[in-house]
C-alpha positions as CSV (number, residue, x, y, z in Angstrom):
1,X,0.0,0.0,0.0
2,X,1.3,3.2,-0.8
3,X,1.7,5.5,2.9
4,X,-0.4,8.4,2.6
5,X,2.9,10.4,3.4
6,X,3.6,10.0,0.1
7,X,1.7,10.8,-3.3
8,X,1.3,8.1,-5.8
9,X,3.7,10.0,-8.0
10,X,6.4,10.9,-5.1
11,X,6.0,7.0,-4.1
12,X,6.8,5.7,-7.7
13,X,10.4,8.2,-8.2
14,X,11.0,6.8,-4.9
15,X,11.1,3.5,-6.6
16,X,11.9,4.2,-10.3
17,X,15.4,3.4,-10.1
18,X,14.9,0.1,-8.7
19,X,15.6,-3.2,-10.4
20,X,12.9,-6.1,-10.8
21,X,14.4,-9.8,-10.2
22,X,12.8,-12.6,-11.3
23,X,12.7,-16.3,-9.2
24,X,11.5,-19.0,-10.3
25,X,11.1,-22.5,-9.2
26,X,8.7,-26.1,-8.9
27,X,6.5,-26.8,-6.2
28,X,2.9,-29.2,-6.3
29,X,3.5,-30.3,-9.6
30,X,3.6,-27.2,-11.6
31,X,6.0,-24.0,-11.4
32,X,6.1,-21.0,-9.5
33,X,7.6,-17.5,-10.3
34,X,8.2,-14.2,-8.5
35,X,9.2,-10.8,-9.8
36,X,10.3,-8.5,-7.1
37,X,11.5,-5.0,-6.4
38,X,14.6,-5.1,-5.0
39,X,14.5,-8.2,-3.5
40,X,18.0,-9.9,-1.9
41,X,18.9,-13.3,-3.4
42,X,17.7,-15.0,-0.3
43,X,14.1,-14.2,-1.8
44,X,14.0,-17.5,-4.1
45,X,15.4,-20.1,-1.0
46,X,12.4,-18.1,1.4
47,X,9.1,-18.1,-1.5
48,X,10.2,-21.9,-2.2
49,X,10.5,-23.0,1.9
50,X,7.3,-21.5,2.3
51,X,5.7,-23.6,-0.5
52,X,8.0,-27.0,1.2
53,X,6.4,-26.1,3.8
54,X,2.4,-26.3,2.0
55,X,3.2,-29.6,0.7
56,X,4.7,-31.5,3.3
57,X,1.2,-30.3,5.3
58,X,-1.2,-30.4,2.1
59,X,-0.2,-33.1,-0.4
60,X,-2.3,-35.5,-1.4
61,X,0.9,-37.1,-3.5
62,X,3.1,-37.4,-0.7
63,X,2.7,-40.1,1.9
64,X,4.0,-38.5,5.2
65,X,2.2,-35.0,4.5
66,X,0.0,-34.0,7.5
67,X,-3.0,-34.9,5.4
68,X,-2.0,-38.6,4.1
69,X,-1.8,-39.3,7.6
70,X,-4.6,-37.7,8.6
71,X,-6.8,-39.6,5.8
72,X,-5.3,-42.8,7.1
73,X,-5.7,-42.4,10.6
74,X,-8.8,-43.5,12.6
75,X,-12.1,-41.9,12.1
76,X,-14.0,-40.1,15.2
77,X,-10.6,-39.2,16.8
78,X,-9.3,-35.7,17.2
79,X,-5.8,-35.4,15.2
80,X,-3.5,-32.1,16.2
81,X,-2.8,-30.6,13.2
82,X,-0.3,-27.3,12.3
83,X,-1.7,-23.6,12.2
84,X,-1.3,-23.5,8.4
85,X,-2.8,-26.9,7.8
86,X,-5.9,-25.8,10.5
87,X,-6.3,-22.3,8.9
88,X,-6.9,-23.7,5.2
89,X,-9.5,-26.5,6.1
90,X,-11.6,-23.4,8.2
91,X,-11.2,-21.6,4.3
92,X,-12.2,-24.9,2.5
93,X,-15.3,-25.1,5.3
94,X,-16.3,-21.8,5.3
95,X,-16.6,-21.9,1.4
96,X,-18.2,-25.2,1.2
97,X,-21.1,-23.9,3.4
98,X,-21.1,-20.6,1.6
99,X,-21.4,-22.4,-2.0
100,X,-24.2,-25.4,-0.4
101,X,-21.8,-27.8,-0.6
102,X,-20.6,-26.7,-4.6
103,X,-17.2,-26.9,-3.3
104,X,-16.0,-29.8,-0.3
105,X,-12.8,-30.6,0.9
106,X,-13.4,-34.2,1.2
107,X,-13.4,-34.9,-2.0
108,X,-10.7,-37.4,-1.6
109,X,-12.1,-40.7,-2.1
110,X,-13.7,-39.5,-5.3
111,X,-10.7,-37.8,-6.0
112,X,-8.6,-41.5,-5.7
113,X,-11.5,-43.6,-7.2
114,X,-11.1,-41.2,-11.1
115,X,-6.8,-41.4,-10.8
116,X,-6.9,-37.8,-9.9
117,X,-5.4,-38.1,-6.3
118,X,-2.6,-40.6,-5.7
119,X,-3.3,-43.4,-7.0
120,X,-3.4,-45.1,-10.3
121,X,-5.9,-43.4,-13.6
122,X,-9.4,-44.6,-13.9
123,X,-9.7,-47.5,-16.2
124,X,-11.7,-48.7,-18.9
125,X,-15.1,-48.9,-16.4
126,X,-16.8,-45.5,-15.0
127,X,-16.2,-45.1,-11.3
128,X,-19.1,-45.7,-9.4
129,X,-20.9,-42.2,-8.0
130,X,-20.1,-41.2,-4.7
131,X,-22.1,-38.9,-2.6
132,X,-19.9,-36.7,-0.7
133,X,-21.2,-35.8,2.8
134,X,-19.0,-33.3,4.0
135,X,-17.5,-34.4,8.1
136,X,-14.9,-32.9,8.9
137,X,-14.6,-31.1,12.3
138,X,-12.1,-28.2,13.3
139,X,-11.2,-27.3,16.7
140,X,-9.4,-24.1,15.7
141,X,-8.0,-23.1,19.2
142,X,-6.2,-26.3,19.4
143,X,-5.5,-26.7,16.5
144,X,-6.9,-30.4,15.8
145,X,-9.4,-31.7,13.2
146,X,-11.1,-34.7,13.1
147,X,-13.2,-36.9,10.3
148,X,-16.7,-38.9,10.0
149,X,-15.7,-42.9,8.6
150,X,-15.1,-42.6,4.6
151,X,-13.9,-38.7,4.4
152,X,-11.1,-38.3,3.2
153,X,-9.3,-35.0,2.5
154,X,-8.5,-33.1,-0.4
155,X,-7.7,-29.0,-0.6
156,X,-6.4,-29.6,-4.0
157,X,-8.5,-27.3,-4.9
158,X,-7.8,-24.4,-2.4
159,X,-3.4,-25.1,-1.3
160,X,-1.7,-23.5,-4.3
161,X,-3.6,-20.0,-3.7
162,X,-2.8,-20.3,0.0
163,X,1.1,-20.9,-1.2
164,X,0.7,-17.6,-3.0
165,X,-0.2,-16.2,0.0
166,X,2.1,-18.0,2.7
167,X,4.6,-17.0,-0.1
168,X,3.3,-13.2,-0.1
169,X,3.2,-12.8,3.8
170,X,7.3,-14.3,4.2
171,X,8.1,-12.1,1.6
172,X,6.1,-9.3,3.3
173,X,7.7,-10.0,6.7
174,X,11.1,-9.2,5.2
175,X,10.2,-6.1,4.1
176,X,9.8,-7.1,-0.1
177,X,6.7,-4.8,-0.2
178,X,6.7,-4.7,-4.4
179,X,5.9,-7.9,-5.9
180,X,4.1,-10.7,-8.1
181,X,4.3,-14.3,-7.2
182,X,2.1,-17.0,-8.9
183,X,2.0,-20.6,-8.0
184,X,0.5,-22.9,-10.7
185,X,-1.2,-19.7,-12.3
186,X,-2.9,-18.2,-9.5
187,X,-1.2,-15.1,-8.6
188,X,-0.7,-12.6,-6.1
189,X,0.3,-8.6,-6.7
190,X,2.0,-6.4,-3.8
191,X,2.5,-2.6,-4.2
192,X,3.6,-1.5,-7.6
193,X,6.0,-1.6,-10.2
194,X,9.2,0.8,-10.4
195,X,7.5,2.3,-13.3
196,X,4.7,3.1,-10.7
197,X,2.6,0.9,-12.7
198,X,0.6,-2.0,-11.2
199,X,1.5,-5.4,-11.9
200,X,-0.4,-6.1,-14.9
201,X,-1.6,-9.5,-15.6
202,X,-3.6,-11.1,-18.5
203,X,-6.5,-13.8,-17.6
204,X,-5.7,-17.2,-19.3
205,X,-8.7,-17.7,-22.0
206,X,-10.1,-21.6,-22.7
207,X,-8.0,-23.0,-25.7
208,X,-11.7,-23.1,-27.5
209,X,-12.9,-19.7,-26.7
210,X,-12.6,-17.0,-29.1
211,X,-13.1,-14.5,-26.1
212,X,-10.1,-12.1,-25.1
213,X,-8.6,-11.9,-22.3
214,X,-8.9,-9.6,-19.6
215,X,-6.0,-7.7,-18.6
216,X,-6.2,-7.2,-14.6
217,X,-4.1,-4.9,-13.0
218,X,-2.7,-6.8,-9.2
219,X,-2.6,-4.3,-6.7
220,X,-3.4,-5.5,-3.2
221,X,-4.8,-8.0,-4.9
222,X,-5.3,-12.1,-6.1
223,X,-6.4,-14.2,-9.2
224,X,-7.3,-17.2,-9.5
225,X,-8.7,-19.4,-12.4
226,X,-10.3,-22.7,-12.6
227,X,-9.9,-24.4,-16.3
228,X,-12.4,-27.1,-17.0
229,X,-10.0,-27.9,-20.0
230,X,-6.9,-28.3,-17.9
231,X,-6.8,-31.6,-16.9
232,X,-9.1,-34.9,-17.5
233,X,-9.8,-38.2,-18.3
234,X,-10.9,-40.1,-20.7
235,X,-12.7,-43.6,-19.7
236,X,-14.9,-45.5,-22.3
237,X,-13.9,-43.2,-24.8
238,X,-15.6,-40.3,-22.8
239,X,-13.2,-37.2,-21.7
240,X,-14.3,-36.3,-17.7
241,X,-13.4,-33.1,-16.4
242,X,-10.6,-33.1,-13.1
243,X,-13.9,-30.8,-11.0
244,X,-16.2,-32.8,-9.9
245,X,-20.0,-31.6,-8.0
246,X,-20.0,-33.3,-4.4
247,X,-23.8,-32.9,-4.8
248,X,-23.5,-35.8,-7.8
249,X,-20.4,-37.5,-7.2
250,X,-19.6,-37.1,-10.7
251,X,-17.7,-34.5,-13.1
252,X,-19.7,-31.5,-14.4
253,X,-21.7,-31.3,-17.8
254,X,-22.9,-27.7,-16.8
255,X,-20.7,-26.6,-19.8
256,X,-18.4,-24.2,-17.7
257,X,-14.7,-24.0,-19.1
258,X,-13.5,-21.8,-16.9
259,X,-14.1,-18.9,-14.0
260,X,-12.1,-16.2,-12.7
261,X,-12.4,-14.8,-9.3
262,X,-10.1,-11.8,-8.3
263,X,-9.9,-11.4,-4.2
264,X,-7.8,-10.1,-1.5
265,X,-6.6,-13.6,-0.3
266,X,-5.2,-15.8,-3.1
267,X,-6.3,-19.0,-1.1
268,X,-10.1,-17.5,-1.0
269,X,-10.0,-16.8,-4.9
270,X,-8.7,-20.7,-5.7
271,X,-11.4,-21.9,-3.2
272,X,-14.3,-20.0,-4.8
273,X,-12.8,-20.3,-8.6
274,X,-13.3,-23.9,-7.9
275,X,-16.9,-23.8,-6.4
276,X,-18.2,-21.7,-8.7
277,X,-16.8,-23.7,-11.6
278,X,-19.4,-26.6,-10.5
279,X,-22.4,-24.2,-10.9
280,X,-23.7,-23.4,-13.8
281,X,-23.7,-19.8,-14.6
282,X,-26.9,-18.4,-13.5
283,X,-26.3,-20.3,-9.9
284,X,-22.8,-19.4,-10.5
285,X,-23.6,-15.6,-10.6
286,X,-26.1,-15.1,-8.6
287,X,-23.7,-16.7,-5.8
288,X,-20.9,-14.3,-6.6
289,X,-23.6,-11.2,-6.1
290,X,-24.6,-12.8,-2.5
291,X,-20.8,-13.6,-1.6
292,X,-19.8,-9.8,-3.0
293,X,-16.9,-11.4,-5.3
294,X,-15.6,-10.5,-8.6
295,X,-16.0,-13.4,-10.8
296,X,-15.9,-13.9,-14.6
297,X,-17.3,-17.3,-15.7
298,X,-16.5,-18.9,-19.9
299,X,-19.1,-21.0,-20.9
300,X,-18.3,-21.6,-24.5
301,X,-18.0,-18.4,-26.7
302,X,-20.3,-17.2,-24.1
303,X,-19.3,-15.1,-20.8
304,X,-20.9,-14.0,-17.5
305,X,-19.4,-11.2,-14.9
306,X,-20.8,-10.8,-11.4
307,X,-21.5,-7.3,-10.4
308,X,-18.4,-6.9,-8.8
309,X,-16.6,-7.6,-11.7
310,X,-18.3,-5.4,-13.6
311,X,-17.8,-2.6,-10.8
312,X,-14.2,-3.1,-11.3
313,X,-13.9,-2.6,-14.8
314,X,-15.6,0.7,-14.7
């Protein structure tokens, strides 16, 4: 934020003769990247021990993460989880009962049962339908979670925006207060440019869409986007979307390739990208309206903005 001791234009020749440096690294199965005013070397060890630090809590893919134990440990107990591990399952609840259960983070079974999780691919046969009934308790003072027999966790859908920001607050914390990270395409912009300029970002359009993209300026502020095109399955000669609706326990046919939800928190913008992906777009907006968020949802050549979107643009 720029200190009100300063106008906009004082604050950017305070920065115009600083350098941008560019880190880059891998982390949950895709890349990460941060471009930084002024930042020290140390910058790329820090961004990449904060995202170590998401998946040795959040992985589905690794067996000693905080969460393959916790999905293999007995049902109806209390487990003693980390802060950051706690604080990311309140998000995932808090959506999930915001969207009605459009987004769950026990998806996990399911996950497993279509090849999306750990295990092997789905075969030749269609997975049988399961009905996902959301049991998962948090004791958030402890911390310490617990789990109903048959849930099983999975905050694929919500961990890479809350590396962005676990990324963004250690970065913060040293004093890097100009910056762009993004983890696996969600991203994250702090302050401003040297130019004085905010960090401009274009929104990744479906492959099929002849839509442009938007070009979002990240000032205080996170993106995230949920492709329905980015990764599937194909089983009985049938391609199946990666999102799934917990109300079905299948993939979605709504026809939705992809929403956009710019917020404050990048771990909030993932979460909701996702739940609003399993709605189709009427649901999808008016949910955005209640929840106040600025979302833009692709349905073929087709698109639909929430009000808040459209309040941003202007």
């Amino acid at each position: 934020m720029i200190p009100r001791a300063l106008t906009p234009a004082a604050f950017a020749a305070r920065v115009a003769g600083a350098d941008i440096q560019s880190f880059a690294g891998e982390t949950m199965g895709t890349s990460w990247s941060l471009h930084a005013v002024a930042a020290p070397p140390a910058a790329e060890a820090g961004v990449q021990a904060a995202l170590d630090l998401v998946v040795a809590q959040m992985s589905q893919w690794e067996a000693d993460s905080h969460l393959s134990r916790f999905n293999r440990a007995s049902a109806g107990e209390w487990h003693m989880v980390p802060a950051e591990f706690a604080h990311v399952v309140a998000a995932a609840i808090e959506v999930a009962e915001s969207s009605g259960g459009a987004f769950d983070p026990c998806l996990g079974d399911l996950t497993e049962r279509w090849g999306f999780g750990s295990g092997q691919p789905a075969g030749a046969a269609l997975p049988e339908a399961v009905i996902v009934r959301r049991a998962i308790e948090i004791d958030a003072s402890a911390p310490r979670i617990r789990r109903s027999e048959g849930a099983r966790l999975d905050l694929s859908g919500i961990a890479k925006g809350y590396g962005a920001d676990l990324a963004a607050d250690w970065l913060l914390g040293q004093g890097i207060r100009h910056f762009l990270i993004e983890v696996g395409g969600e991203l994250r912009g702090e302050g401003i440019r040297p130019d004085g300029q905010p960090w401009w970002v274009d929104i990744e359009m479906p492959p099929s869409s002849s839509i442009p993209p938007w070009r979002l300026a990240l000032h205080d502020l996170s993106v995230a986007t949920s492709g329905n095109y980015r990764r599937g399955v194909m089983v009985d000669g049938q391609y199946y979307s990666h999102s799934f609706d917990p109300r079905t326990g299948r993939p979605i046919v709504n026809g939705v390739s992809s929403v956009t939800v710019v917020h404050r928190s990048c771990m909030m913008a993932d979460g909701w990208a996702t739940a609003l992906t399993v709605l189709g777009p009427d649901e999808a907006m008016a949910l955005a309206d209640a929840q106040q968020l600025a979302a833009s949802m692709v349905v073929g050549d087709r698109e639909f903005n929430s009000r808040a979107w459209r309040a941003m643009l202007t």
